[in-house]
ZABA-148329 format. One record per residue: residue number from 1; residue in three letters; x negated, y, z of N, C-alpha, C, CB in turn. Coordinates in steps of 0.02 Angstrom, whole numbers, plus 50000, padded with zeros to 5 digits. Glycine has a CB too. Layout:
<rs>
NUM,ALA,X,Y,Z,X,Y,Z,X,Y,Z,X,Y,Z $
...
</rs>
This chain:
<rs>
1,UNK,46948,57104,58862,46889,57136,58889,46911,57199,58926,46837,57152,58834 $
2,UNK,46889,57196,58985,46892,57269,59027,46876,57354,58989,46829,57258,59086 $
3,UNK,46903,57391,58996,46885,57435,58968,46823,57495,58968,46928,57449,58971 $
4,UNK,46790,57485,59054,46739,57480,59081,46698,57456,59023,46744,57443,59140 $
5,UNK,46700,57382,58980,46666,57346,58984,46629,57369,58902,46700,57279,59006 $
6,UNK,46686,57401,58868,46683,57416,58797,46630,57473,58783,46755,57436,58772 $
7,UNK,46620,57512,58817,46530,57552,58814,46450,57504,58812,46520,57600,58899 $
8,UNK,46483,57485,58857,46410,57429,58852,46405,57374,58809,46396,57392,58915 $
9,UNK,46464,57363,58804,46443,57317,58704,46430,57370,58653,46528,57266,58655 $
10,UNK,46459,57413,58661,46455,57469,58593,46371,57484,58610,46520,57560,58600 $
11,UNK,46338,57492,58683,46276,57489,58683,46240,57470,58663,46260,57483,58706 $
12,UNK,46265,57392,58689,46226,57342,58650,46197,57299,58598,46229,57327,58658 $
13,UNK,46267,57327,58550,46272,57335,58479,46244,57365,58433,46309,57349,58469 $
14,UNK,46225,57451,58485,46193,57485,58442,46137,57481,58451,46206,57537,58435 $
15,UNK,46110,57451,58505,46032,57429,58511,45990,57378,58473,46024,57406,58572 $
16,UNK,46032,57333,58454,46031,57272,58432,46019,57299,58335,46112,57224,58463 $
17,UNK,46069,57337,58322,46041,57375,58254,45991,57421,58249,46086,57410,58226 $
18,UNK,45987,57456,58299,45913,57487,58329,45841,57437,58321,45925,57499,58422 $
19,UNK,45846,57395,58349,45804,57352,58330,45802,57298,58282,45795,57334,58372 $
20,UNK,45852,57306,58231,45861,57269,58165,45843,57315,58128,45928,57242,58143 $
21,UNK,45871,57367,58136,45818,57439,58071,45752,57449,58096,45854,57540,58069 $
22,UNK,45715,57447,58148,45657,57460,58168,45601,57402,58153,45666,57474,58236 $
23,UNK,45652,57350,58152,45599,57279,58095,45602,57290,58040,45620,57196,58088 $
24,UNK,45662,57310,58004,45640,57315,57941,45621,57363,57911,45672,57299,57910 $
25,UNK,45615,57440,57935,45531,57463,57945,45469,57435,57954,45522,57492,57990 $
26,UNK,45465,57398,58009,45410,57364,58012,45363,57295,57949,45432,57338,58074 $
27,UNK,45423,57294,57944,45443,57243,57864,45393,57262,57806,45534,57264,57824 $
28,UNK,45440,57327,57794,45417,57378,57735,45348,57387,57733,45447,57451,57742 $
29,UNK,45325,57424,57809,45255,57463,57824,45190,57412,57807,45252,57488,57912 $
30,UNK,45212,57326,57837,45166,57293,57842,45164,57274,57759,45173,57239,57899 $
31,UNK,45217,57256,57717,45218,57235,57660,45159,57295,57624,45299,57231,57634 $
32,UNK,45156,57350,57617,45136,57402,57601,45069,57416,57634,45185,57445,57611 $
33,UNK,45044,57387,57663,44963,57390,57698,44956,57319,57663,44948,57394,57804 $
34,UNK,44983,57288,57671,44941,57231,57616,44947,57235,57555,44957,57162,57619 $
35,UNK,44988,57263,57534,44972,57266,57451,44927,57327,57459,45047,57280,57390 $
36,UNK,44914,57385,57494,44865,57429,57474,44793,57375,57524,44889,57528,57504 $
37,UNK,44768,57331,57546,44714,57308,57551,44706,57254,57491,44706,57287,57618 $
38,UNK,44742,57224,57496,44743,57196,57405,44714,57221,57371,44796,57198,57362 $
39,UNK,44739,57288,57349,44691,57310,57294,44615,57355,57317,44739,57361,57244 $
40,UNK,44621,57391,57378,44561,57369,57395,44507,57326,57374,44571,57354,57433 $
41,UNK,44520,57259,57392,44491,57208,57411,44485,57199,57326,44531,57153,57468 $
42,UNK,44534,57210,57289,44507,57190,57199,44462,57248,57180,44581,57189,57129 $
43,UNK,44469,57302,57218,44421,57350,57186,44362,57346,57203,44434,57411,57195 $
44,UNK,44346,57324,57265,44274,57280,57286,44259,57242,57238,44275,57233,57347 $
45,UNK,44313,57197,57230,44293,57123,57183,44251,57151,57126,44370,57074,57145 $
46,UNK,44269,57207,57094,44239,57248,57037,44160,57279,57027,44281,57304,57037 $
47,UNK,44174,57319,57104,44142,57362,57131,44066,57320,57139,44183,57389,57195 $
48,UNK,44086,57262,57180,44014,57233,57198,43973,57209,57132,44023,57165,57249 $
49,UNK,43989,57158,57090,43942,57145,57049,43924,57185,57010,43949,57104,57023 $
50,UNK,43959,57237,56991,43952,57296,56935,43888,57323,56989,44039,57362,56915 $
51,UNK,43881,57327,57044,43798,57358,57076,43762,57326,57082,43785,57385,57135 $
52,UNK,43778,57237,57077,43720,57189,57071,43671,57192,57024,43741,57131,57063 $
53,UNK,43727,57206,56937,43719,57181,56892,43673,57268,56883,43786,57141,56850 $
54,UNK,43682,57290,56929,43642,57372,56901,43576,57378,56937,43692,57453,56927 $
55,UNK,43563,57342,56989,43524,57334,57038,43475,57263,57035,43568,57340,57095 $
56,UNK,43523,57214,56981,43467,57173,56957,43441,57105,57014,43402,57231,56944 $
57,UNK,43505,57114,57069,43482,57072,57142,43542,57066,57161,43431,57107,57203 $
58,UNK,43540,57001,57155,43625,56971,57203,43595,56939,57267,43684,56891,57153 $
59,UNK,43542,56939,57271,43519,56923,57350,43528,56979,57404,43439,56904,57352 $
60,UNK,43579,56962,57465,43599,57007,57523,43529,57009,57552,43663,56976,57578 $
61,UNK,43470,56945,57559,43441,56944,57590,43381,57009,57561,43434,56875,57602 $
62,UNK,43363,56975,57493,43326,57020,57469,43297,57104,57484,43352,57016,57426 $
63,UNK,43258,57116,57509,43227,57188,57538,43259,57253,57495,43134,57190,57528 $
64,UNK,43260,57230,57424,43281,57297,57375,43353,57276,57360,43231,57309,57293 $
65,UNK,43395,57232,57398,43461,57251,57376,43504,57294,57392,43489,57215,57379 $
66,UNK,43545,57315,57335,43590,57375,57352,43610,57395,57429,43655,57363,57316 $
67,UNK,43601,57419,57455,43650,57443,57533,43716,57455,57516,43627,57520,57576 $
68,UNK,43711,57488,57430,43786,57497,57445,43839,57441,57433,43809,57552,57406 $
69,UNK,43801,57373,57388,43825,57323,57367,43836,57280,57440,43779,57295,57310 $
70,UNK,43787,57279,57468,43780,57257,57551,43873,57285,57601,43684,57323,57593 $
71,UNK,43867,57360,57588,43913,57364,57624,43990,57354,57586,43901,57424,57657 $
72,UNK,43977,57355,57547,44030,57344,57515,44081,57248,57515,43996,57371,57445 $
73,UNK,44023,57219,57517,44044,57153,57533,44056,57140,57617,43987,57106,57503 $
74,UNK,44040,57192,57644,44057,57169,57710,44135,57198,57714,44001,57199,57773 $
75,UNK,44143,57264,57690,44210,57295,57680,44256,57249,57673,44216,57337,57626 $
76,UNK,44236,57214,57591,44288,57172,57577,44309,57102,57634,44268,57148,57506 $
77,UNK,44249,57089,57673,44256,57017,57694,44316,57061,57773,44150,56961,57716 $
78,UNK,44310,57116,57784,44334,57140,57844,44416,57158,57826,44286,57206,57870 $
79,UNK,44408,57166,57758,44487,57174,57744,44532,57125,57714,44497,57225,57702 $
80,UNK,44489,57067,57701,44521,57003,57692,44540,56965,57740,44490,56966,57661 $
81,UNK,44501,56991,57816,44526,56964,57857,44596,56988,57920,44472,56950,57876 $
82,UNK,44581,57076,57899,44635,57097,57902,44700,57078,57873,44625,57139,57892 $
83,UNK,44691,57092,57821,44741,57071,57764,44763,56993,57785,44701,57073,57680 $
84,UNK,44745,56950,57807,44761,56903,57831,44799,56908,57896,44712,56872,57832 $
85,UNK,44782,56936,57944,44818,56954,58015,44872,57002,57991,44765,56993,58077 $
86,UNK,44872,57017,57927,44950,57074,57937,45015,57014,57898,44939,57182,57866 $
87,UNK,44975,56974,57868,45034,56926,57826,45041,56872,57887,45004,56883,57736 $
88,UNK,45010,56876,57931,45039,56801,58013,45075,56859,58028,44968,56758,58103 $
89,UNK,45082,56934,58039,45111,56964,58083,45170,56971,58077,45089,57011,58093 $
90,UNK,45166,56970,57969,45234,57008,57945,45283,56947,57954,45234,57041,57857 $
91,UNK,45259,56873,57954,45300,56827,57969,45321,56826,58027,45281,56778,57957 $
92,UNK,45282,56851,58074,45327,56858,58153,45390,56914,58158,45268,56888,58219 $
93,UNK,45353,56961,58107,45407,57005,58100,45469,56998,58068,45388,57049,58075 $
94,UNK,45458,56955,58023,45527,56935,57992,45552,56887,58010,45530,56926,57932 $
95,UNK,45539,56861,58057,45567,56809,58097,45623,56842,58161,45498,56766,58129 $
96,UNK,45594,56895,58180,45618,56957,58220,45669,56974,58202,45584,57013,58220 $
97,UNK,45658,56985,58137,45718,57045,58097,45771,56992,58107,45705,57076,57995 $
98,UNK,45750,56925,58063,45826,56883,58057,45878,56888,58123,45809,56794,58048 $
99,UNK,45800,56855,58161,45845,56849,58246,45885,56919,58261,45779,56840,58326 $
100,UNK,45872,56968,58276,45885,57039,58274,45952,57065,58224,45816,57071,58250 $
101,UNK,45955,57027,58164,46009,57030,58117,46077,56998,58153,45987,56989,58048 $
102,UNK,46052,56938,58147,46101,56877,58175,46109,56887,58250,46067,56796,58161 $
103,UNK,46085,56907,58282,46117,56946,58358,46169,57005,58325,46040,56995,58418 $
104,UNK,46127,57057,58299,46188,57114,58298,46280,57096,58234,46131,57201,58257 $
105,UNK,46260,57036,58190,46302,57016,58165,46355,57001,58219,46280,56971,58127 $
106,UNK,46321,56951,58266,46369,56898,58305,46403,56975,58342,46320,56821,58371 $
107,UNK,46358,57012,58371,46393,57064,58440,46433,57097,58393,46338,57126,58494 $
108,UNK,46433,57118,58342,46474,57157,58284,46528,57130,58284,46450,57156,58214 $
109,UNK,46535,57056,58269,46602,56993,58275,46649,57019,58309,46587,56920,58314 $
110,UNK,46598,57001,58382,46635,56980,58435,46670,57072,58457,46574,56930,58502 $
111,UNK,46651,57103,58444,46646,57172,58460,46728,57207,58421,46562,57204,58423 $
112,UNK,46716,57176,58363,46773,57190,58315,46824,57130,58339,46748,57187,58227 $
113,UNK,46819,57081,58343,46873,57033,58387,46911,57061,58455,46830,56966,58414 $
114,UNK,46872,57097,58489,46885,57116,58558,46930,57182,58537,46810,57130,58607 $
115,UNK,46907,57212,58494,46918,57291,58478,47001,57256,58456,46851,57342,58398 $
116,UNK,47026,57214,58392,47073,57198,58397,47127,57176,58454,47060,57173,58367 $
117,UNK,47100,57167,58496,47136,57143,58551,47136,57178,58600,47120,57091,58569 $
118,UNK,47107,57242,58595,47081,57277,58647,47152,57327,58629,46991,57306,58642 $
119,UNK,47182,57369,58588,47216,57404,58586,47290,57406,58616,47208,57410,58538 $
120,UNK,47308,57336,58611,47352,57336,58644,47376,57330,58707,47366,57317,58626 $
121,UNK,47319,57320,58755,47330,57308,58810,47302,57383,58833,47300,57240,58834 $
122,UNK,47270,57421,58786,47255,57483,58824,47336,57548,58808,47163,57517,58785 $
123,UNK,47335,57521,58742,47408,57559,58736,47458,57554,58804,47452,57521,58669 $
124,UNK,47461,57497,58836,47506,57493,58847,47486,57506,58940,47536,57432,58809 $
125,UNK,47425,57503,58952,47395,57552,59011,47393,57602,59007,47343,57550,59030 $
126,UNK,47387,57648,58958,47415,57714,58946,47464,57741,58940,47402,57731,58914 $
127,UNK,47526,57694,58927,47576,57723,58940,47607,57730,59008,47610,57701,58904 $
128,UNK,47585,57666,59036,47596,57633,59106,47560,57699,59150,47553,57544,59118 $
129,UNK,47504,57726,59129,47486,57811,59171,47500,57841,59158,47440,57847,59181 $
130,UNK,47535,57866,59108,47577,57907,59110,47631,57917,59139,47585,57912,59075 $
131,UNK,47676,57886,59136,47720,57879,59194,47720,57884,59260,47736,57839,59193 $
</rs>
């Protein structure tokens, strides 16, 4: 490999882990919004009938039912469906990461293959300018 050429793999190398640590951030963050809507969503589970059962009306339709039992089931139905769009996402995301892994593995390889082979032909252009 040209010696020109050895910055821009080292670039590209480090971009490539740049965006292998920046998924698995992304990894972490999304794992961690769904387990905190999870429990959310169980503390609703709680939350709602405990105001039915106080309010005496599990009918949404019903004129005297809770508002707060009302909003509360809409909460939950809005974060179950969130909570659903972050577990399709986190699979795109970890699908990312692998790809993103297995790129900066391979450029790492090939990078450390080149780097072996690279010394001696620069040694020996450096001596060759010196002279």
């Amino acid at each position: 490999m040209p010696a020109g050429n050895i910055p821009v793999a080292n670039g590209l190398v480090r971009r490539k882990q740049f965006e292998a640590s920046e998924n698995e951030r992304r990894v972490a963050l999304l794992g961690t919004m769904i387990s905190d809507f999870e429990t959310m969503i169980a503390d609703l589970d709680g939350q709602i009938p405990t105001e039915e059962n106080r309010t005496r009306i599990k009918d949404t339709a019903h004129p005297a039912c809770s508002t707060f039992a009302k909003a509360a089931a809409k909460r939950r139905q809005n974060l179950t469906i969130s909570a659903a769009q972050m577990k399709s996402l986190l699979e795109v995301v970890k699908r990312q990461l692998d790809e993103a892994a297995m790129e900066f593995r391979n450029l790492e390889s090939m990078r450390n293959s080149q780097s072996l082979a690279a010394p001696a032909s620069s040694t020996s252009d450096a001596i060759s300018a010196e002279r």
